[in-house]
N, C-alpha and C positions, 0 to 999 in steps of 0.2 A: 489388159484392162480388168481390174477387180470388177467380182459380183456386185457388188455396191454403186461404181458406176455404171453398168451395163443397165441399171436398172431405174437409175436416174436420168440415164438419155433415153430410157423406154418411156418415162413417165412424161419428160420434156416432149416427148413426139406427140403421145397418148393427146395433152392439154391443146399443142398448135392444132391437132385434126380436129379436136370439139372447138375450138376455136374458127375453125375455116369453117365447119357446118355449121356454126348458129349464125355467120357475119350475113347468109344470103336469105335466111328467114328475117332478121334485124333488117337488111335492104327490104326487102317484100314489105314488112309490116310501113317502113317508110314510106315507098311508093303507092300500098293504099293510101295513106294519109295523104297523101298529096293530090292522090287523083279526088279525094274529096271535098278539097278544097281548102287543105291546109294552109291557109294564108293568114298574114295578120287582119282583123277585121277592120274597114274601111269608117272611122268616124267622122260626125262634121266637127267635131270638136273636141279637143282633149282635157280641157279646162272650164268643166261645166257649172254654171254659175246658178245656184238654188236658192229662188226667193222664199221666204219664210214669214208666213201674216201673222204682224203681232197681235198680240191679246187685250183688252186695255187691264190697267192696271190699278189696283184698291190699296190706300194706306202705306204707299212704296214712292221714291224716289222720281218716279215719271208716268207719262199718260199713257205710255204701254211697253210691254216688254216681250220677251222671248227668252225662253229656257237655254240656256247652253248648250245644254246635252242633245238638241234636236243641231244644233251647228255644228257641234263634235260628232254626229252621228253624218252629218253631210259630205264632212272631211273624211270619216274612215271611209268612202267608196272613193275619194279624189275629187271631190267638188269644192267648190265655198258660197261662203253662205250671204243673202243679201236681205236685209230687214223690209218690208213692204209695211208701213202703218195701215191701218186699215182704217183713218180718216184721211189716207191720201187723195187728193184731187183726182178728177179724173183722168184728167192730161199725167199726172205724175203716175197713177198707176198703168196707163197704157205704157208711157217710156221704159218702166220698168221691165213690163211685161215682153218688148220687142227685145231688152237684152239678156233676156232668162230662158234659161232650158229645163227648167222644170221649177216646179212648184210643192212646198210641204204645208199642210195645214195642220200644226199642233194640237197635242193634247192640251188642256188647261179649264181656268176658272172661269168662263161665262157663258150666258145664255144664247140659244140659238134660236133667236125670235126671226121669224122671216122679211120680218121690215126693221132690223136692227142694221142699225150700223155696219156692222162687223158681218153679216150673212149676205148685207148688197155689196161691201167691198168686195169677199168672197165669190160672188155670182157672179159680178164684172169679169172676178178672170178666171173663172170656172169659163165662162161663155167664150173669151178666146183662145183658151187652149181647145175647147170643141173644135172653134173656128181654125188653129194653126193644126192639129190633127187630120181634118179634112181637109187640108191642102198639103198633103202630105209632108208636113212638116211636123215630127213626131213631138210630145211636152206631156211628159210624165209628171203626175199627181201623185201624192203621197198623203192619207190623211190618216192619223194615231188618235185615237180615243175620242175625243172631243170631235178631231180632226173626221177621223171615222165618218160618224155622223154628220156631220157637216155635208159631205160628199154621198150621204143620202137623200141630205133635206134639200142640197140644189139638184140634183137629178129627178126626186120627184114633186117639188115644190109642196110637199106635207109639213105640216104643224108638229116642232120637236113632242106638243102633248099627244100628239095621236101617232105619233111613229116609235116615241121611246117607253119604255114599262122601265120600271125600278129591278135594280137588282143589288144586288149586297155581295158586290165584287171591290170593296175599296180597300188595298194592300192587299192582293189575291194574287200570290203566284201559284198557276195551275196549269193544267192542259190543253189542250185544241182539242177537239175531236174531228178527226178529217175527214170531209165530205169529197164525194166520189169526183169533181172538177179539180181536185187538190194535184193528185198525178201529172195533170196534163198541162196545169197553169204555168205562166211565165213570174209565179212570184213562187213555187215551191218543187215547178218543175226538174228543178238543178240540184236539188237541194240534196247534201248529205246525206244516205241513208240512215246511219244513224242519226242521227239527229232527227230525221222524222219519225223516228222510231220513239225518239228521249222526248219529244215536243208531247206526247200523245201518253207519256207513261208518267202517271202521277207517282215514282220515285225521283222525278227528278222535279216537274214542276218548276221550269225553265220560263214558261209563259206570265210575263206579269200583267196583270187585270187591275188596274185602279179606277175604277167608277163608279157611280152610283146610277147608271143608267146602259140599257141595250135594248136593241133590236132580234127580237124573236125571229127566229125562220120562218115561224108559219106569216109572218107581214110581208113574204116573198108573194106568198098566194093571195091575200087579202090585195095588195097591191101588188099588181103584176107589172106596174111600170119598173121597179124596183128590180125584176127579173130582166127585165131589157134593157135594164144599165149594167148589172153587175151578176155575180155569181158567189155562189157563197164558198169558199175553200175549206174554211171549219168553224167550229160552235163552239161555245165553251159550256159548263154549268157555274153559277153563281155558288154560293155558299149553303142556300136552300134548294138550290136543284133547278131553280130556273133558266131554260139552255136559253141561248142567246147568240147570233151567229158575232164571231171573235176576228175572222179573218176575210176579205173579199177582194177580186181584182174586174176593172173591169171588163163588158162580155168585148166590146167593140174599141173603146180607148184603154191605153195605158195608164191607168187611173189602178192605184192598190189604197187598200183600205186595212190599219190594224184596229182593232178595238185593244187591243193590250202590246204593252209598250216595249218594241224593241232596242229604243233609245238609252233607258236608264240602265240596265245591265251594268255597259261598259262606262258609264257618267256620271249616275245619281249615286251617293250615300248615304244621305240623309235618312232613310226608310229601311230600315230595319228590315222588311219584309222582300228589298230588292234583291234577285238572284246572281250573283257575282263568276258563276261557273265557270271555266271553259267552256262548256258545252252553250250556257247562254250567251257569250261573247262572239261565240261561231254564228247563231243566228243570230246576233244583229247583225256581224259582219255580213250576211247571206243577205238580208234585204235590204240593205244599204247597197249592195255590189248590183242586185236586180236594178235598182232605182235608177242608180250614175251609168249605168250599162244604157238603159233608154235615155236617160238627160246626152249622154254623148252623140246622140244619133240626131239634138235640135242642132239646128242652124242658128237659131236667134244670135245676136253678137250685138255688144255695144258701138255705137260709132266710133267710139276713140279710146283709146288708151288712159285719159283721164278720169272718160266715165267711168270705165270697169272696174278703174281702181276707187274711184270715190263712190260708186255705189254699193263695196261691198261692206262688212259689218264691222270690220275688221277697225276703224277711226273709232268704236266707239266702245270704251274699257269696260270691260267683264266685270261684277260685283262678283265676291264671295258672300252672296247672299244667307247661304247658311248658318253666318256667323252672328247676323242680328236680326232675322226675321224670328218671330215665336211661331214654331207650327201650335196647329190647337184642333179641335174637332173639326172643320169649316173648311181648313187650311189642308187640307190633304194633299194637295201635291206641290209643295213648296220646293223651288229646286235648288238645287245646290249652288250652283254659279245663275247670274241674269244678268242680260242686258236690259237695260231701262233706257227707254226713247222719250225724250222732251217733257216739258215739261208741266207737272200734274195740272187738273182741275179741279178749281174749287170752287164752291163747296164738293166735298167729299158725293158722288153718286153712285144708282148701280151698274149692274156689268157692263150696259148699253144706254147710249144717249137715244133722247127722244122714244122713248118707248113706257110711256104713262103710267100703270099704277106701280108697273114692275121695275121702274126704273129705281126704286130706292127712297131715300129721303129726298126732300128739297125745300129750298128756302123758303117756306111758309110761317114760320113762326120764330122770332130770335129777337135781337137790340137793334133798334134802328133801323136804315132804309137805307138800299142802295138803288143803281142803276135796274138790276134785274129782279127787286122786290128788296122785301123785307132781310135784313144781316141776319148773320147767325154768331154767335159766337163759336171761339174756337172748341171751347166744350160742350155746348149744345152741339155743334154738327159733330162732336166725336160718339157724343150720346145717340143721335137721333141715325147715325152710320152704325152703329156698333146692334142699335137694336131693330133696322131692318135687317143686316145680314143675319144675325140669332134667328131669327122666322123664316132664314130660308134653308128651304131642303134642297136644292138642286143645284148642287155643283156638278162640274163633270169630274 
């Protein structure tokens, strides 16, 4: 045998022996994993169903709608997505509620008066996911910007005027700054290191902020019920430096809270100012996976096979809303895709029915006389719509 093979069967022996000694460390490393309980994780559900409270809706095709991008953000964890009106009955939102595994409360355009409309829908089932949590039947909350807040105002039954301060975060992509419960939470606990690294470092500025309004940390101490619903994970600053907490989960339930929007990344184009990264795409994928991760662990279930499928959103066609809405100052978070739910009321009102001076215009003055007062024309109520929203400052 030449020197050349004699040295290829050295080499061939050399690789079987490193081969036979790393196969019993590779077993080892197996057998801890197992002894820790390597198993697939036990859920009650694999097809978790997310309802989604609409918004109502101004000057659009229907009495209210829902962004896409919070649906498409339901799907990228493995959920779908189911519309809840928030002038539904109350019999229809209870039915809804027994076949949902979680709950998202969007960002968007209207107010958060606490005898509105939209805030008593909200509190209905704020109030039995309390109730399904304490009966150990878990029902994850999700609320973004608007949403956010919302899920302060029913936690501590405070006045959006005494809870929220202005801020000058509207197309603000920026940073978190992460407060010391961030480590240890179930909403960033898992989280990429990098990426908690990139969320925190104004070169990348991953975090999109679109509001005109936030909650100070120091209203953690001023209201201390605030601190026994929730925690604050990070802060942001505004444009002028005003911090403002950005991110929270709650202390006792599954309840998370964004003030800045993990949705648009991988959904929205319209705005110029949305971050499109990879590295932004990863966190929304990250609290999307936290969110469906808890919705998999409800029980709730439809009774039949035809409710599940007609109660999801899915019968009712997508707009490309971007193509003929005009965004304008007012208008800041116009989304790209909507769904639009039934249909409008007229005359043209504001964000919220029954809610008196702030409600907007109304039929007081026009041609002739109907059943609920005096007509308007169609250009008088476009006039009389056009110049209460011009005097308002307070979207979200």
């Amino acid at each position: 045998m030449t020197r050349a093979a004699w040295a290829l069967v050295a080499l061939v022996a050399t690789l079987a022996a490193c081969a036979e000694g790393a196969r019993p460390a590779a077993d080892k490393q197996i057998s801890a994993a197992e002894k820790e309980g390597y198993e697939p994780k036990k859920y009650k559900n694999l097809k978790p169903l997310i309802g989604v409270l609409t918004q109502p809706c101004h000057e659009c095709p229907g009495k209210s709608y829902i962004a896409a991008g919070y649906v498409k953000w339901i799907e990228m964890g493995g959920g779908r997505a189911v519309p809840i009106r928030f002038y539904a009955t109350d019999s229809e939102l209870r039915r809804l509620f027994k076949s949902l595994n979680g709950l998202v409360f969007p960002g968007g355009l209207t107010w958060l008066w606490l005898d509105s409309p939209y805030v008593i829908a909200a509190r209905k089932l704020f109030n039995w996911a309390l109730e399904a949590n304490d009966a150990g039947n878990p029902f994850p909350i999700h609320g973004t910007c608007l949403g956010f807040q919302l899920l302060h105002i029913l936690a501590s039954n405070i006045s959006r005027n005494d809870l929220l301060v202005d801020t000058d975060s509207v197309a603000h992509p920026t940073t978190l700054i992460w407060q010391p419960a961030a480590n240890g939470s179930r909403l960033f606990g898992d989280l990429a290191p990098d990426l908690h690294d990139k969320l925190a470092d104004p070169k990348f500025n991953i975090a999109l902020q679109n509001h005109m309004y936030g909650i100070p940390p120091s209203f953690y101490q001023r209201w201390p019920v605030l601190a026994k619903w929730y925690k604050p994970l990070s802060t942001t600053l505004d444009r002028n430096g005003i911090e403002y907490i950005s991110t929270m989960e709650g202390v006792k339930y599954p309840f998370f809270g964004t003030q800045w929007h993990p949705e648009k990344p991988p959904y929205e184009f319209g705005m110029e100012e949305v971050p499109h990264s990879l590295d932004a795409i990863r966190v929304s994928q990250h609290l999307s996976n936290v969110f469906m991760e808890a919705a998999r662990m409800s029980a709730h279930a439809p009774e039949s096979k035809e409710e599940e499928l007609a109660m999801q959103i899915y019968s009712t066609p997508p707009i490309f809303s971007a193509r003929f809405e005009v965004m304008d100052e007012e208008n800041y978070d116009g989304p790209d895709i909507t769904y639009y739910f039934d249909t409008p009321d007229r005359p043209p009102h504001g964000p919220d029915d029954d809610e008196g001076e702030d409600s907007g215009p109304t039929a007081s003055q026009g041609e002739g006389e109907g059943e609920d007062g005096p007509l308007l024309s169609q250009a008088e109520r476009e006039r009389l719509h056009r110049r209460f929203w011009s005097s308002q400052g307070g979207f979200f």
